[in-house]
py3Dmol code that shows the C-alpha trace and the ligand (Angstrom):
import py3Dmol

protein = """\
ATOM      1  CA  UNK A   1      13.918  -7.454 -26.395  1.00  0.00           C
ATOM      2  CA  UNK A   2      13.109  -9.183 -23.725  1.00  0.00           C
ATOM      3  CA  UNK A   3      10.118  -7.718 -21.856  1.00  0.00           C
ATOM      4  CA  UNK A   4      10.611  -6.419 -18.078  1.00  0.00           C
ATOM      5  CA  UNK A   5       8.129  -6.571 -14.998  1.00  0.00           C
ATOM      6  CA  UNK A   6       7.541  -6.056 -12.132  1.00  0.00           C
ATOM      7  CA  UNK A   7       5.303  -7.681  -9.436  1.00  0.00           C
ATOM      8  CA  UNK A   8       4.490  -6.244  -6.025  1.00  0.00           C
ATOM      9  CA  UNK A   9       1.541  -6.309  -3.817  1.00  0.00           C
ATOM     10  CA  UNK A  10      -0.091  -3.658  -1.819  1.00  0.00           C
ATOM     11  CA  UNK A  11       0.224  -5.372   1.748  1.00  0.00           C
ATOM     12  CA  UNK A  12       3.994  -5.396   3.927  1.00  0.00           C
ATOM     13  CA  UNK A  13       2.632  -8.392   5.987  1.00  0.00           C
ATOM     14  CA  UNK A  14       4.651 -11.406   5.937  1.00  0.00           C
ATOM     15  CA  UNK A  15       1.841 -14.055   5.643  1.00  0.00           C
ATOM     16  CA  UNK A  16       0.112 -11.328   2.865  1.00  0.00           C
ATOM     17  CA  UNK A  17      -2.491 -13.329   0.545  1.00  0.00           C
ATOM     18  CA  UNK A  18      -1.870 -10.547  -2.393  1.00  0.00           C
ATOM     19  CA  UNK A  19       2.240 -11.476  -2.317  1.00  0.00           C
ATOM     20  CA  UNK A  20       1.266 -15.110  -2.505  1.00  0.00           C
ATOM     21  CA  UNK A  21      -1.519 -14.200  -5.673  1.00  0.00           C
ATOM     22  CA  UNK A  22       1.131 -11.845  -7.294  1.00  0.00           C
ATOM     23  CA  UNK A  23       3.912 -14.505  -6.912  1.00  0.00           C
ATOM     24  CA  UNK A  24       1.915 -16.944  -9.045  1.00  0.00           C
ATOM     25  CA  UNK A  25       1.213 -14.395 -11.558  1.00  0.00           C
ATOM     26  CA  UNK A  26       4.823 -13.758 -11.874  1.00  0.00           C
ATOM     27  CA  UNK A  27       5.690 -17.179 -12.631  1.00  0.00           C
ATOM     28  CA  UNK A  28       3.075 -16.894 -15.269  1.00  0.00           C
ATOM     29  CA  UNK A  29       4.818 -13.950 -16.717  1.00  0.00           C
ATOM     30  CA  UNK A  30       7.836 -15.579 -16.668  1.00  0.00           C
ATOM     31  CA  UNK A  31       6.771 -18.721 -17.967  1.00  0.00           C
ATOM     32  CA  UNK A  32       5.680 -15.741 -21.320  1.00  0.00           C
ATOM     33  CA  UNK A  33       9.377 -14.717 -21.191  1.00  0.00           C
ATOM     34  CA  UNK A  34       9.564 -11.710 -19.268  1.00  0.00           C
ATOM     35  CA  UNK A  35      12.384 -11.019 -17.061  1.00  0.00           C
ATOM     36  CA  UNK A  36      10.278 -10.706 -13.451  1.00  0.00           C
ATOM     37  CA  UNK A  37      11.488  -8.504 -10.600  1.00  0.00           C
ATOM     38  CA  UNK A  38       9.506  -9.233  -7.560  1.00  0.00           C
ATOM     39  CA  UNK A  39       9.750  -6.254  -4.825  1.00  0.00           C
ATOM     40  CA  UNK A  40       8.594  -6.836  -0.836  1.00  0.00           C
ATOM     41  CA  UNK A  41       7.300  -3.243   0.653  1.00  0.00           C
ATOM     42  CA  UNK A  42       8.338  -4.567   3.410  1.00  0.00           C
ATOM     43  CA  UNK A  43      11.838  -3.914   2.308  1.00  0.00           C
ATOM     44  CA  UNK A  44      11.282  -0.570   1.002  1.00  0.00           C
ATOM     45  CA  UNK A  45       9.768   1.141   3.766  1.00  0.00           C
ATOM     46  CA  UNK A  46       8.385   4.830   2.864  1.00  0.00           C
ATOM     47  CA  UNK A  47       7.768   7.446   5.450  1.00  0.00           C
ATOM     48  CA  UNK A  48       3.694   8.960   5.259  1.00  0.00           C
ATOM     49  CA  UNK A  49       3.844  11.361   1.960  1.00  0.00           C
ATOM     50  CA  UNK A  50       3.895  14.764   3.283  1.00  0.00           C
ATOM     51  CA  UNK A  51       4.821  17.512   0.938  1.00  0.00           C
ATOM     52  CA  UNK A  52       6.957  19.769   3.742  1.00  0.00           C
ATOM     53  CA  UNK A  53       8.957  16.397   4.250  1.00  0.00           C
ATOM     54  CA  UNK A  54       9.474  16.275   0.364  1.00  0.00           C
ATOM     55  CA  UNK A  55      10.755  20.007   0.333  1.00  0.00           C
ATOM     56  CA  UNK A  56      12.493  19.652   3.407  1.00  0.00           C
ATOM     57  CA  UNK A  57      14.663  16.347   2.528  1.00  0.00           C
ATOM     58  CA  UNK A  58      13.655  15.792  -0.918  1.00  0.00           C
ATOM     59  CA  UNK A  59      12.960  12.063  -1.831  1.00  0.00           C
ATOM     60  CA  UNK A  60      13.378   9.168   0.845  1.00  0.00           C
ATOM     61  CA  UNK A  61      15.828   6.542  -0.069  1.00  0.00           C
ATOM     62  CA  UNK A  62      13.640   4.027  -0.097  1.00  0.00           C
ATOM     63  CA  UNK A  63      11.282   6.446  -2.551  1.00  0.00           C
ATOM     64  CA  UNK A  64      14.306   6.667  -4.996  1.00  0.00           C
ATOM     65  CA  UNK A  65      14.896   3.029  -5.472  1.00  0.00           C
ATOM     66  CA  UNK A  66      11.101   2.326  -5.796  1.00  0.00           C
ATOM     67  CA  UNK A  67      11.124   5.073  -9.220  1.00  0.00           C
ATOM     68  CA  UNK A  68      13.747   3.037 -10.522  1.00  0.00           C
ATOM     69  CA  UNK A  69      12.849  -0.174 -10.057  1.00  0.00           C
ATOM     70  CA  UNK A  70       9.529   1.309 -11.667  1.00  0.00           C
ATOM     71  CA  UNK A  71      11.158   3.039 -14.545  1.00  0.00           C
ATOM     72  CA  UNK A  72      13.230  -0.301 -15.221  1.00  0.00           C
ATOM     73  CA  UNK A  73      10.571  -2.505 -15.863  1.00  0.00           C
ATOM     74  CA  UNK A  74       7.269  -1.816 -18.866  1.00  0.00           C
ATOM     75  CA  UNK A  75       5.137  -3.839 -17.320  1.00  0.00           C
ATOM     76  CA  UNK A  76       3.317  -3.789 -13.256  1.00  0.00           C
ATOM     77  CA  UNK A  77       1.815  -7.255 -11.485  1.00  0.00           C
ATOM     78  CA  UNK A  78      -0.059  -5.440  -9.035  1.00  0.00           C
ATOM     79  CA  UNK A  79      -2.071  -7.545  -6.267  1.00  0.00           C
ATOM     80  CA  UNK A  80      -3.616  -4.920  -3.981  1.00  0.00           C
ATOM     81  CA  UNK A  81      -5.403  -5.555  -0.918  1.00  0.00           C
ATOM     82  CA  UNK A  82      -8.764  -3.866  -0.130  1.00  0.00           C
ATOM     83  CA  UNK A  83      -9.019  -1.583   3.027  1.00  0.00           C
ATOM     84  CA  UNK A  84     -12.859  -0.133   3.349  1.00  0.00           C
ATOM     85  CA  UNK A  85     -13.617  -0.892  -0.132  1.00  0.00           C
ATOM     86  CA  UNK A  86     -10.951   0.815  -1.308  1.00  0.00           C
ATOM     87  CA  UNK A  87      -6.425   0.860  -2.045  1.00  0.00           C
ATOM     88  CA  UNK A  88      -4.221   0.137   0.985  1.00  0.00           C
ATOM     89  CA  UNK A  89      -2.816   3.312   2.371  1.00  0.00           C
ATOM     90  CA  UNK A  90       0.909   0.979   1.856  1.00  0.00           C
ATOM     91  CA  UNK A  91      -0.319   1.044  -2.099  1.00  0.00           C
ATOM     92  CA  UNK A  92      -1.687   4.391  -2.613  1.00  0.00           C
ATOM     93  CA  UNK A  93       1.375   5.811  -0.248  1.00  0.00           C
ATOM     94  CA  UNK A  94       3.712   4.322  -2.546  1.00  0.00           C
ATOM     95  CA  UNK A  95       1.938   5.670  -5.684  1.00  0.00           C
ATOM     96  CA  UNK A  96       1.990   9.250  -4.480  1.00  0.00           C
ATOM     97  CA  UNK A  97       5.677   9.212  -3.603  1.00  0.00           C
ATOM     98  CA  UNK A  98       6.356   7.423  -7.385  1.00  0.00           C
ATOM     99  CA  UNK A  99       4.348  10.136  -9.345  1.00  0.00           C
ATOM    100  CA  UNK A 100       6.619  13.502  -7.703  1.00  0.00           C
ATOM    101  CA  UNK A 101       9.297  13.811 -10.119  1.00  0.00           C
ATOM    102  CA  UNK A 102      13.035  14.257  -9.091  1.00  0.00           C
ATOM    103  CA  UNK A 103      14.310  17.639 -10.835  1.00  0.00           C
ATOM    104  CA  UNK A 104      15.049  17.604 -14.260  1.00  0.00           C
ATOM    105  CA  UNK A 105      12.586  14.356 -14.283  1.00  0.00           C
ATOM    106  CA  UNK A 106       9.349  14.123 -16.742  1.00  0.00           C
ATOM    107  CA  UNK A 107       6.184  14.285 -15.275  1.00  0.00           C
ATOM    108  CA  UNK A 108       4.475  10.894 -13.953  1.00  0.00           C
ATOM    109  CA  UNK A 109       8.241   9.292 -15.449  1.00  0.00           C
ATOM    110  CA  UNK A 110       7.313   6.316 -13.677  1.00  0.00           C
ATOM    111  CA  UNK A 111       4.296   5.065 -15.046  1.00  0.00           C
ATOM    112  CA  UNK A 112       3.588   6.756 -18.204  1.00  0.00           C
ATOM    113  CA  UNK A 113       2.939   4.214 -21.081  1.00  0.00           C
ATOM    114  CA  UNK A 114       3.894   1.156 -18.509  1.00  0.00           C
ATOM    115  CA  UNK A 115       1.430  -1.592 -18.683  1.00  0.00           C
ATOM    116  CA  UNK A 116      -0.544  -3.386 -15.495  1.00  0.00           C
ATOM    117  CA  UNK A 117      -2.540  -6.268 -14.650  1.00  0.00           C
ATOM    118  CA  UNK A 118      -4.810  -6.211 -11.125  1.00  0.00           C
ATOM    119  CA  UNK A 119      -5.361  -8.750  -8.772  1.00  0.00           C
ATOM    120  CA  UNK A 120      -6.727  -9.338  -4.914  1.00  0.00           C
ATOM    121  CA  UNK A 121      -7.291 -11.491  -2.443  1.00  0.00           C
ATOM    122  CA  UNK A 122      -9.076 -11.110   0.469  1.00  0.00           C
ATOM    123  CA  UNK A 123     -10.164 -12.940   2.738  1.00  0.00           C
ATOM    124  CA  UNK A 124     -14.114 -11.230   2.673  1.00  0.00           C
ATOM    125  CA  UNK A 125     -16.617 -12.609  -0.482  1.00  0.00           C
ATOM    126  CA  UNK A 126     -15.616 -10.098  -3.071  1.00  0.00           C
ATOM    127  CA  UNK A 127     -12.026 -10.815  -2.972  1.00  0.00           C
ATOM    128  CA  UNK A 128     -11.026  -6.532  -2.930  1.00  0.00           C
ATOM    129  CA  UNK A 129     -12.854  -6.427  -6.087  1.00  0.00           C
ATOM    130  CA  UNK A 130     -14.002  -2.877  -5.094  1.00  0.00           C
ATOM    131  CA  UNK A 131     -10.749  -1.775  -4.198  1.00  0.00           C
ATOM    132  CA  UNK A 132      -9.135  -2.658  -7.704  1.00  0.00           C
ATOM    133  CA  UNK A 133     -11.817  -0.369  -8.995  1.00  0.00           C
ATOM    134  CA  UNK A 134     -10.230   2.598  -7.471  1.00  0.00           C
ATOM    135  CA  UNK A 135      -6.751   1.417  -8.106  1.00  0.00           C
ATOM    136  CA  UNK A 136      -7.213   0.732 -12.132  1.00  0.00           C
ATOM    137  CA  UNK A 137      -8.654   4.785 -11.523  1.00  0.00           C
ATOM    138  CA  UNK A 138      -5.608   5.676 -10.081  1.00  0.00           C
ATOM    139  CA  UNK A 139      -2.797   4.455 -12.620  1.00  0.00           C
ATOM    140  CA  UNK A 140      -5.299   5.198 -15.468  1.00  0.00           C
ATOM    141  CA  UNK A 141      -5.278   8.674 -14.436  1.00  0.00           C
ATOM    142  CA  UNK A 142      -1.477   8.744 -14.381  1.00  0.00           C
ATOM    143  CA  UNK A 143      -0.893   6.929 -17.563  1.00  0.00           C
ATOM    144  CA  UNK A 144      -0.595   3.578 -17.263  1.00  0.00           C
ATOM    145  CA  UNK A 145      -2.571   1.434 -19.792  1.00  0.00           C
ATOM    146  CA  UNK A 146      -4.473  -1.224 -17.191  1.00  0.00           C
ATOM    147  CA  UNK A 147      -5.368  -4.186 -18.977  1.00  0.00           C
ATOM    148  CA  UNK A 148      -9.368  -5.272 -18.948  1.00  0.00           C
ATOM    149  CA  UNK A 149      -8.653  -8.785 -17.242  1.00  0.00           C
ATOM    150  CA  UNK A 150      -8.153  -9.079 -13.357  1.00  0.00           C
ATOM    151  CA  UNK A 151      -9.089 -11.272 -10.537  1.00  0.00           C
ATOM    152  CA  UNK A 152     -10.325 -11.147  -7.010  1.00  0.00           C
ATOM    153  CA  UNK A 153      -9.328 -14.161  -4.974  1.00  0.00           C
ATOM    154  CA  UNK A 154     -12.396 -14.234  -1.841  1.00  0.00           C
ATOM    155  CA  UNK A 155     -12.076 -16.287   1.025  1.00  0.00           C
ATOM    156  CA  UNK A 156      -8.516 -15.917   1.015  1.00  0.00           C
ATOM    157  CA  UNK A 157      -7.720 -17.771   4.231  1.00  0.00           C
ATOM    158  CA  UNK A 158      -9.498 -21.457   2.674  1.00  0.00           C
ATOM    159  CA  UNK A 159      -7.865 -20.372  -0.982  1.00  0.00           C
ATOM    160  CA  UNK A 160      -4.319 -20.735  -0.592  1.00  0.00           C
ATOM    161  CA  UNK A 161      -2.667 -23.481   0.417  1.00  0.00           C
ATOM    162  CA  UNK A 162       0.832 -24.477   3.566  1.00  0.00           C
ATOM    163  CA  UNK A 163       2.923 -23.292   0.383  1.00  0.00           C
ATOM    164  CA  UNK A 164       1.622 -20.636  -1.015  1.00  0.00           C
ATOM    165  CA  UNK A 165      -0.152 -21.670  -4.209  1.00  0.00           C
ATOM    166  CA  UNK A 166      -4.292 -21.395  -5.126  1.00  0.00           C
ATOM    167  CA  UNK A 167      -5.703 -24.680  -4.226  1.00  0.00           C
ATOM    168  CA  UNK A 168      -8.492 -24.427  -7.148  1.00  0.00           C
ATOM    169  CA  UNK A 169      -7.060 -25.376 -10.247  1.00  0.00           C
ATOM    170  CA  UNK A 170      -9.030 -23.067 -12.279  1.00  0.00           C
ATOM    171  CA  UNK A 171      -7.910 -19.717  -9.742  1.00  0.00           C
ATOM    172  CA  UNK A 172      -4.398 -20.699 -10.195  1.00  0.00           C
ATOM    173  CA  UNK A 173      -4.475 -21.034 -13.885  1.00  0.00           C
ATOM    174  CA  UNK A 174      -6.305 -17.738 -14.123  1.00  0.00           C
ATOM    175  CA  UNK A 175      -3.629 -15.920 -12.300  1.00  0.00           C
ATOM    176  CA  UNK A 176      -1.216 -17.749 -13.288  1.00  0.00           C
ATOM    177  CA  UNK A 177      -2.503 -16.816 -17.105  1.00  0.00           C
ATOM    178  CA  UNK A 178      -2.791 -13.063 -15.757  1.00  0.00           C
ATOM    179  CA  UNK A 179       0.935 -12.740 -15.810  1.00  0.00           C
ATOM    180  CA  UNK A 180       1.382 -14.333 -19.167  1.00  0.00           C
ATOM    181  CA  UNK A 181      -1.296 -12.226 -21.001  1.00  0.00           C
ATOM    182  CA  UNK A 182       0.486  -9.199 -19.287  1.00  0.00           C
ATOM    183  CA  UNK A 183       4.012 -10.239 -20.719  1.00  0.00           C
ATOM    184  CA  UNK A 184       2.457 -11.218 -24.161  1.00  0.00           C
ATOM    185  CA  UNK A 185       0.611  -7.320 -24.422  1.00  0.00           C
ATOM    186  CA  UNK A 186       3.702  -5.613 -23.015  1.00  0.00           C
ATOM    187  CA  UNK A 187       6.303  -7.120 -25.314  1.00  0.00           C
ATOM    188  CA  UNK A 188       3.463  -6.582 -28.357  1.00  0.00           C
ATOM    189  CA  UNK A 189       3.295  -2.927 -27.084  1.00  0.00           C
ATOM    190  CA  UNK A 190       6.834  -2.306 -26.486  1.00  0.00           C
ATOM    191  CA  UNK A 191       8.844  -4.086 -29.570  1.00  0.00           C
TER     192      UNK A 191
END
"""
ligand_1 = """\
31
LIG
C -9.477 -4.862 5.750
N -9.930 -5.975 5.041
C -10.915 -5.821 4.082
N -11.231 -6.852 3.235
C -12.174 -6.674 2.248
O -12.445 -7.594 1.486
N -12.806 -5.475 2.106
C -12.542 -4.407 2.908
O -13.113 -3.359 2.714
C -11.559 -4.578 3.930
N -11.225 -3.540 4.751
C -10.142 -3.629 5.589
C -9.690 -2.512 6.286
C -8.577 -2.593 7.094
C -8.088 -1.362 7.797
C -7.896 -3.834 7.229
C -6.653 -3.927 8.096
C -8.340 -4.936 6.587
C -9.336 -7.295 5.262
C -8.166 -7.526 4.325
O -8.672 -7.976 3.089
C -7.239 -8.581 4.938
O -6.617 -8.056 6.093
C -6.207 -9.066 3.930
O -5.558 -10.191 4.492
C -5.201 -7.986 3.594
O -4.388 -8.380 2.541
P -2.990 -9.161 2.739
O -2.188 -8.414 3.783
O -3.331 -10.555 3.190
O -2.358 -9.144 1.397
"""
view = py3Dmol.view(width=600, height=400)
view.addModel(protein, "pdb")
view.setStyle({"model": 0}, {"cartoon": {"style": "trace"}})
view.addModel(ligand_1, "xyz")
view.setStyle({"model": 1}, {"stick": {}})
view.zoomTo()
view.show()
């Protein structure tokens, strides 16, 4: 069976640094054999979680088609920017609408016994290392096995270059190897 992932990053900006990084993990996961389904936030815009919106409407559009894209796919790229040491609002937003379950849905249907792999970029010294503490938390708490390896990309603005790849050799091949170890463990875990 061919293994299924998919790679988004925490940021909606066009220029983001953590698409770029989660881009070149893809290809790495791809280059492992997975089928990769890349997905912009900017394209799936979710309305502020608020639960009297929820009861009100139910589940935004946009909401719905993020749960099964999620469900879809075993595995997560995940490139999440850091915002005050911590997950952008954008990620943890999109998290929170993901884990309520439609009716008749399992609990947490969405990212029980999925796989990730973590990754930043930022543009400070740490790369958003602190902020991928809090988001490994976060999935591990819903059930999604996080795999030991990530990366933090610092000095984001000097790291990447007019097209959109790592200039270091070494960061690129580390990401790059990031999405290959994910599709390797997935398709171990899930065949
Ligand atoms: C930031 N940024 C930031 N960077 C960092 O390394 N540690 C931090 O704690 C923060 N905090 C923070 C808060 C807020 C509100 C903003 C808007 C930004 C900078 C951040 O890393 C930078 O804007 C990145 O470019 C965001 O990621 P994308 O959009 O390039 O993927």
């Amino acid at each position: 069976m061919t293994i299924k992932i998919l790679a988004f990053a925490g940021s909606a900006r066009t220029d983001s640094f953590n698409k770029k990084l989660v881009k070149i993990a893809a290809d790495g996961a791809r280059a492992a054999g997975a089928e990769v389904t890349y997905v912009d936030f900017k394209d799936l815009p979710m309305p502020l979680y608020d639960e009297d919106l929820e009861a009100a409407e139910g589940l935004p559009k946009t909401v719905i088609q993020f749960k099964a894209l999620l469900k879809e796919h075993q595995g997560f790229l995940i490139a999440s920017p850091e915002y005050n040491s911590s997950i952008s609002p954008l990620l943890k937003n999109a998290i929170d609408w993901a884990s309520r379950p439609a009716p008749d849905e399992a609990p947490l249907a969405c990212f029980r016994d999925k796989v990730a792999v973590l990754m930043a970029a930022s543009p400070g010294g740490l790369g958003g290392l602190r902020g991928l503490i809090h988001v490994r938390s976060i999935l591990q708490n819903i059930g999604v096995l996080v795999l030991p390896d990530q990366k933090a990309i610092s000095n984001a603005y000097q790291a990447f270059d007019q097209t959109g790849n790592l200039k270091d050799e070494k960061q690129r091949t580390d990401i790059y190897n990031l999405g290959s170890k994910l599709a390797v463990i997935a398709t171990k875990l899930t065949n």
